[in-house]
N, C-alpha and C positions, 0 to 999 in steps of 0.2 A: 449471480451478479458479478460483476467485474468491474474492478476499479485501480486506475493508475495514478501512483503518485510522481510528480516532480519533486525531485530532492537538493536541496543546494550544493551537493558537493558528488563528483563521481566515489562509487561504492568501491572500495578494496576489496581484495579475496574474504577476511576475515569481518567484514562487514555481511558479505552475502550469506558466510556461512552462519553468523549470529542473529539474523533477520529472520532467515530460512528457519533455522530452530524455534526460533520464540513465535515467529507466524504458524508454523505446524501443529505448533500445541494447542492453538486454538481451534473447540470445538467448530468446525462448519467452515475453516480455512480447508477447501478443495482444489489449491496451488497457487506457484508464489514464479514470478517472474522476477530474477534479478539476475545480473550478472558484473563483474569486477568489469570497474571502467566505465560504466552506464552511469547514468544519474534519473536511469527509471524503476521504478516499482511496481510491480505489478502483483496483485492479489485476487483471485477468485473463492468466492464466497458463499454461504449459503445464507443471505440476509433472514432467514426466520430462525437461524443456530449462532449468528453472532452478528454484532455491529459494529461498524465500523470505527466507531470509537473506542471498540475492545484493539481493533488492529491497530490503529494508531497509539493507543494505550502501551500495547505488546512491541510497538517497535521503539518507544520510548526507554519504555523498563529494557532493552536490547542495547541501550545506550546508543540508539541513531536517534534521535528526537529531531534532526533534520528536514520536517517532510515539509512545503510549502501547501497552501491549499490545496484539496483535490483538484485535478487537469480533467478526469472526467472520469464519465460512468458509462457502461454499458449497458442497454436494457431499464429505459427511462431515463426521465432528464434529472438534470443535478442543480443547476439552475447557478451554475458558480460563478456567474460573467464571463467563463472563459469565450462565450462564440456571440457577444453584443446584445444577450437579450433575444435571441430569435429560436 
């Protein structure tokens, strides 16, 4: 599974690199898209070894508690209004 967050604020260096730590630790996180100057996140997962509210959990305790609702999912729907209900 794969899911992108929007974040309110672009990510610094020492953001990525304290995300990236705290998301790796978690059992079933299989990679982490971020980089300094973005305000994307991106997280590939193995939904039957962790949820998604462990990784939002994880980037909280990381002191980014930032995230705005999920923007989307890959691999089913998410159903978050982001695309009108269709």
């Amino acid at each position: 599974m794969q899911h992108a967050f929007q974040l309110t604020s672009p990510l610094a260096a020492a953001d990525v690199e304290r995300l990236t730590f705290a998301l790796a630790a978690l059992p079933g996180v299989r990679g982490i898209t971020a980089a300094p100057g973005s305000d994307m996140l991106g997280v590939v997962y193995d939904e039957d070894a962790v949820s998604l509210q462990a990784i939002v959990g994880a980037t909280a305790r990381a002191g980014y508690s930032e995230l705005r609702r999920e923007l989307r999912r890959e691999r089913g729907g998410c159903c978050g209004g982001c695309c009108g209900g269709q």
